[in-house]
C-alpha positions as CSV (number, residue, x, y, z in Angstrom):
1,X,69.2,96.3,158.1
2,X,65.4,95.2,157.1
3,X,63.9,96.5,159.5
4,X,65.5,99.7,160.2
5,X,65.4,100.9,156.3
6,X,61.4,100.4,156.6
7,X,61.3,103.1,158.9
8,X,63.9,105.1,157.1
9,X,61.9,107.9,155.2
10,X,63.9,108.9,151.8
11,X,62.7,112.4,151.1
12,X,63.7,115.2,148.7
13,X,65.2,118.4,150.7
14,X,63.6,121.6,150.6
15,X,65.7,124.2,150.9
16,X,64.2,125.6,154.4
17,X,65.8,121.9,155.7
18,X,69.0,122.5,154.1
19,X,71.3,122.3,157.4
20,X,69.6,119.3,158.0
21,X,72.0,117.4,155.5
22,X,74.9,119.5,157.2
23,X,76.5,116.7,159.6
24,X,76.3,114.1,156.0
25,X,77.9,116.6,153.7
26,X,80.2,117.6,155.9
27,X,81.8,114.0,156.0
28,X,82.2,114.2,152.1
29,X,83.7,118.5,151.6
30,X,84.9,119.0,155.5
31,X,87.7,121.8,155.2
32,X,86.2,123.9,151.8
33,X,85.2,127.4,152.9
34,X,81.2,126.7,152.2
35,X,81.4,123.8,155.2
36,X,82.7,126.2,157.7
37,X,79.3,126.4,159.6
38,X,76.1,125.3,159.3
39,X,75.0,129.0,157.6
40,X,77.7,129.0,155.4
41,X,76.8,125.8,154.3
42,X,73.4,126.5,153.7
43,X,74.1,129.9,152.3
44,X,76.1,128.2,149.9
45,X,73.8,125.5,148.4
46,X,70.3,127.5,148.6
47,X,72.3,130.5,146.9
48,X,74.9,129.6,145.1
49,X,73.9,125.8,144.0
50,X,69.7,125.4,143.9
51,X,69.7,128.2,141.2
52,X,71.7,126.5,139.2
53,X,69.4,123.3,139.1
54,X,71.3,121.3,142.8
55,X,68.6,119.5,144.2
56,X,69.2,117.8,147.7
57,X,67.7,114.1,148.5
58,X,68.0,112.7,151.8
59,X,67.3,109.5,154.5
60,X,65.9,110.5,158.4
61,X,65.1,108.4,160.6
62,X,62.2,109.0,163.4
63,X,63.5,111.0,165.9
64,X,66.4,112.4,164.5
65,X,66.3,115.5,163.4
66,X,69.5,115.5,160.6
67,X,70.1,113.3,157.5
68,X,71.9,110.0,158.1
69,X,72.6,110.1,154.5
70,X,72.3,112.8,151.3
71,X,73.1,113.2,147.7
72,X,73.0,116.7,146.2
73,X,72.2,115.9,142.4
74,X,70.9,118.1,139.2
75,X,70.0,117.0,135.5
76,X,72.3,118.2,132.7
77,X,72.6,118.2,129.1
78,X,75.6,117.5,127.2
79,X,76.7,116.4,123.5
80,X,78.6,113.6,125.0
81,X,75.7,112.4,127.5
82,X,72.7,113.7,126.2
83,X,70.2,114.0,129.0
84,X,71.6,112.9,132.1
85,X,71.6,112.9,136.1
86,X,74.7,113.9,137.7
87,X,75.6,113.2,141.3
88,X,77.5,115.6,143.3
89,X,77.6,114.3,146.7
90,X,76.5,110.8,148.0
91,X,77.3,110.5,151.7
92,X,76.1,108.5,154.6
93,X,76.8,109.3,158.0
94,X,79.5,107.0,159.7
95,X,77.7,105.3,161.9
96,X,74.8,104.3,160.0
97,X,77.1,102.7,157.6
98,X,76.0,99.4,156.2
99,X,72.3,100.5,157.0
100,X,71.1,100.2,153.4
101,X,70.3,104.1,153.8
102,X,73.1,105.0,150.9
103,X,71.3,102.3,148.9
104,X,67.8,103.9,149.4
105,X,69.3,107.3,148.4
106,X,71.0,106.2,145.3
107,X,68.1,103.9,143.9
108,X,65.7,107.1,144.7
109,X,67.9,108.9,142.1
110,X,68.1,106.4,139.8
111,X,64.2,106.5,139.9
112,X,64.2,110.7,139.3
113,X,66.5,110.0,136.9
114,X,63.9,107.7,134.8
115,X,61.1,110.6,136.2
116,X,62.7,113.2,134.3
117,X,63.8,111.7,131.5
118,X,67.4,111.0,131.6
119,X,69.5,108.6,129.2
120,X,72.1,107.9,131.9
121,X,73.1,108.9,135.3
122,X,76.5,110.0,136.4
123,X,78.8,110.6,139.3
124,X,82.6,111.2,139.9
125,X,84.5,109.3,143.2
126,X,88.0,110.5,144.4
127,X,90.0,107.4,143.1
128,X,90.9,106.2,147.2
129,X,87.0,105.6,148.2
130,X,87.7,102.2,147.2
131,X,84.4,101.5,149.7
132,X,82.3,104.1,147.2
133,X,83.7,102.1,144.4
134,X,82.5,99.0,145.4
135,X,79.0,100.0,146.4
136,X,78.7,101.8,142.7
137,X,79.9,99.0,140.9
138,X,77.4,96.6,143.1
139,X,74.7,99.2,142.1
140,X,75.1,98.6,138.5
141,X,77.6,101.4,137.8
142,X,80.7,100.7,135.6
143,X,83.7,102.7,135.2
144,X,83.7,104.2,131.7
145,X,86.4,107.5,131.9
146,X,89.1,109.3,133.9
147,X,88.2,112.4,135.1
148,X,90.9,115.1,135.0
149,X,91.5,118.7,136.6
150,X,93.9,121.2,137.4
151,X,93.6,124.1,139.6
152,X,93.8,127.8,137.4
């Protein structure tokens, strides 16, 4: 794991390289409408999600052209939370699993999290990644609310 995370190069996304985090978010949201294709994907996050503050951080490796792992994060406000990072998406391709990449990705956000200020930083998990939970709770993270929704 050493030695392949020093050559790993943890990088923010501009959104030119969008579809290059394709093949990791697709793992995470395959079967909404915005993963359909690579375009509608990147039509979706450059114009939908960027202008509302969605910023996209990611792990290559040399010679491959796509993200073996990606988080799609932006900073919030709220009474409850104050100033805060919230994670969207935290993803790591399935066969570079137990790489340290998804570790490299999340403590890069909890370092742009200190950068811009932040109190705290957030993220929801569907309550079957039992996997995610583990590596957020090894990570520091505790589990302080339910989250609820509905469909309207």
């Amino acid at each position: 794991m050493a030695e392949r995370s020093q050559i790993a190069v943890v990088r923010e996304v501009a959104a030119k390289d969008t579809a290059r985090t394709y093949a990791a978010f697709c793992v995470l949201r395959e079967g909404r409408p915005a993963m359909a294709s690579v375009q509608s994907f990147t039509d979706w996050v450059n114009h939908r999600q960027r202008p509302e503050g969605y910023r996209v951080v990611a792990v290559f490796l040399p010679g491959e052209p796509d993200a073996v792992a990606a988080a799609g994060f932006r900073v919030q406000h709220q009474l409850s939370k104050a100033r805060f990072l919230y994670v969207d998406d935290l993803v790591t391709l399935p066969t570079h699993r137990s790489s340290g990449y998804a570790g490299m990705v999340f403590d890069w956000l909890v370092e742009e999290a200190r950068r811009q200020g932040c109190e705290q930083l957030h993220l929801d998990s569907g309550h079957q990644r039992f996997d995610a939970h583990r590596f957020y709770l090894k990570h520091g993270m505790i589990i302080n609310a339910h989250h609820f929704s509905m469909n309207v």
